[in-house]
Each structure stands twice: as C-alpha cells, then as structure tokens.
C-alpha positions in Angstrom: -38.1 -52.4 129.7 -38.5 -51.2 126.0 -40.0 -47.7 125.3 -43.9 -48.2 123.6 -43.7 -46.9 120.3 -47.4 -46.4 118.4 -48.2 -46.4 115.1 -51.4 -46.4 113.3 -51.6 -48.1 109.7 -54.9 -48.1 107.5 -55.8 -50.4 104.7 -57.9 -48.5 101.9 -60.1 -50.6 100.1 -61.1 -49.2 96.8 -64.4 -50.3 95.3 -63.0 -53.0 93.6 -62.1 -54.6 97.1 -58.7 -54.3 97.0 -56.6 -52.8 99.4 -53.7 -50.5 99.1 -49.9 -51.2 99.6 -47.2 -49.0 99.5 -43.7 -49.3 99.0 -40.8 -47.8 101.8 -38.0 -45.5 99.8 -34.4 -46.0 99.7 -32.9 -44.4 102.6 -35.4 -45.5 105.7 -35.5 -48.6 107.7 -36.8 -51.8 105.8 -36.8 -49.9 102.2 -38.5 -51.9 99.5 -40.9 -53.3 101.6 -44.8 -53.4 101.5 -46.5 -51.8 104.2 -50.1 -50.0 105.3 -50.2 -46.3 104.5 -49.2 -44.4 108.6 -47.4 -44.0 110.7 -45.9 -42.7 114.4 -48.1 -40.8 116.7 -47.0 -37.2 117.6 -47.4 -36.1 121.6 -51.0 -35.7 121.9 -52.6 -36.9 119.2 -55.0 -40.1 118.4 -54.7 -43.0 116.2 -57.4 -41.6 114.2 -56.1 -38.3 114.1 -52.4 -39.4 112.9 -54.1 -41.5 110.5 -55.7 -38.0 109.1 -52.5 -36.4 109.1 -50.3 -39.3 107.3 -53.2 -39.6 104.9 -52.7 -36.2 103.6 -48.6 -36.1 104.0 -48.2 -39.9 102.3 -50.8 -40.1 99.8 -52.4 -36.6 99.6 -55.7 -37.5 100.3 -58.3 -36.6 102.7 -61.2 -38.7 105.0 -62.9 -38.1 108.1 -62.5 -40.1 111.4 -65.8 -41.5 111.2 -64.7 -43.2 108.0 -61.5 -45.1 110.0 -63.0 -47.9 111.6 -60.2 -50.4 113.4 -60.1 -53.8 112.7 -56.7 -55.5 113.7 -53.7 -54.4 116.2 -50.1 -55.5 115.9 -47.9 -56.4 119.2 -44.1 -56.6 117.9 -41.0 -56.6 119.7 -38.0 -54.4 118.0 -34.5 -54.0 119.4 -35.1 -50.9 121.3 -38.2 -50.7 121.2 -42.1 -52.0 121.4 -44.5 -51.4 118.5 -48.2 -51.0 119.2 -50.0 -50.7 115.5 -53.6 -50.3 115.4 -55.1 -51.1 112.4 -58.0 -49.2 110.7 -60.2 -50.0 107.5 -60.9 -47.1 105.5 -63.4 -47.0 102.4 -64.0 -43.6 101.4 -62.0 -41.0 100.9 -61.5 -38.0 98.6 -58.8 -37.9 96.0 -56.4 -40.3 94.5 -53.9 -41.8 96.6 -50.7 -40.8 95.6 -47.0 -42.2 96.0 -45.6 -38.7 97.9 -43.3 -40.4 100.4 -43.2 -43.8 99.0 -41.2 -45.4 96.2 -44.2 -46.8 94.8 -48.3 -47.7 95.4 -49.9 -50.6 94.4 -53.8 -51.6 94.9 -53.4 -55.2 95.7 -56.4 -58.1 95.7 -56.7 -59.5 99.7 -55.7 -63.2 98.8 -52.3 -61.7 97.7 -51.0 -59.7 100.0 -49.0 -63.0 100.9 -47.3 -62.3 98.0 -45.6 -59.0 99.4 -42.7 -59.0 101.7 -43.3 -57.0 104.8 -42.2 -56.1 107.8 -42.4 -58.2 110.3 -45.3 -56.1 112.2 -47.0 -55.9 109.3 -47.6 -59.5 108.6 -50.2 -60.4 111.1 -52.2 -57.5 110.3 -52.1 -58.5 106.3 -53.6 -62.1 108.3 -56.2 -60.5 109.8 -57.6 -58.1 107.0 -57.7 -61.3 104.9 -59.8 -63.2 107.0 -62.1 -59.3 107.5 -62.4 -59.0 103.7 
C-alpha cells in the first residue's frame, strides 16, 4: 500500500480574474512545469496553515485562512507514493507575489491554463477551477 502524501496548492486570482502559475526550477522533480503555488504538509499542520506558510516562503506574500476557501481536490497515483492535493481559491492577499523558489510566475487567463504543461496531478484541478471561474 503506498504512503499518503498531502499537498495543498492555491490558485490566486488577481482582480483581473486571472489566476496565477508558477514555474518548477531546474534541479526538482518535473522542472519547467506549471503548477499551483504549495506544497507538502509538515507533521501537525493543516492545509490552510501550509498554504500560509508556502505563501510567504514561495511568493513572499501574506493572507489569512479565512481568505483560503477550497474548491477542488486531486487523487493521483505516483510510484511510491499517493498524492492527496486540496485545492484552495484565494483572492486577497497582501503584497506582490514573487518568483522566490520558482523559475518563473505568470498570471494566466482561466481558458488557458490548457495551454500550460503540468503535472499530471495538476491537470484535473486546472479542469475544475475552469469550470469555478
């Protein structure tokens, strides 16, 4: 039986509507892909408040758990593992988002995040926030 691994992703939507993507570095698993700004869950903590955490570390901006509200989860089978994703929708949020562990950031319009290769658990969620927004 695989060991669960959760992760929490968010989708920012700025005022314009669009959402934001960001781009994995050189050097980690499935560089050069799009993903959600998040990531693992340390021992103890919630979604929200890993979402609060990686918000600060990744983009260096800050938001408050009542502004996460989930939306979408991801069930994906990986060779050792079992990803668990929640998804959250976050619209406000104080400072500018900022590329600090990424290789790039890009705000993207819903209707084209087809247009952005992804991993594989990522995919379904981009699906679902479509069909949200």
């Amino acid at each position: 039986m695989a060991k669960l691994l959760l992760v929490a992703a968010v989708a920012l939507i700025d005022r314009d509507g669009r959402v934001l993507l960001a781009r994995r570095p050189q050097g980690k698993p499935e560089a050069g892909l799009w993903e959600f700004p998040g990531g693992k869950l340390k021992d103890g903590e919630t979604p929200e408040a890993a979402l609060l955490r990686e918000l600060d570390e990744e983009l260096g901006i800050n938001t408050d758990a009542s502004c996460l509200a989930p939306i979408a989860f991801a069930s994906h089978g990986l060779t050792e593992v079992h990803l668990l994703m929640p998804l959250y929708v976050c619209r406000k949020w104080q400072g500018t988002p900022q590329a600090k562990e990424h290789d790039e950031l890009r705000w993207v319009r819903p209707n084209a995040l087809r247009d952005y290769e992804m991993p594989e658990a990522d995919k379904p969620l981009a699906a679902q926030l479509r069909d949200f927004l």
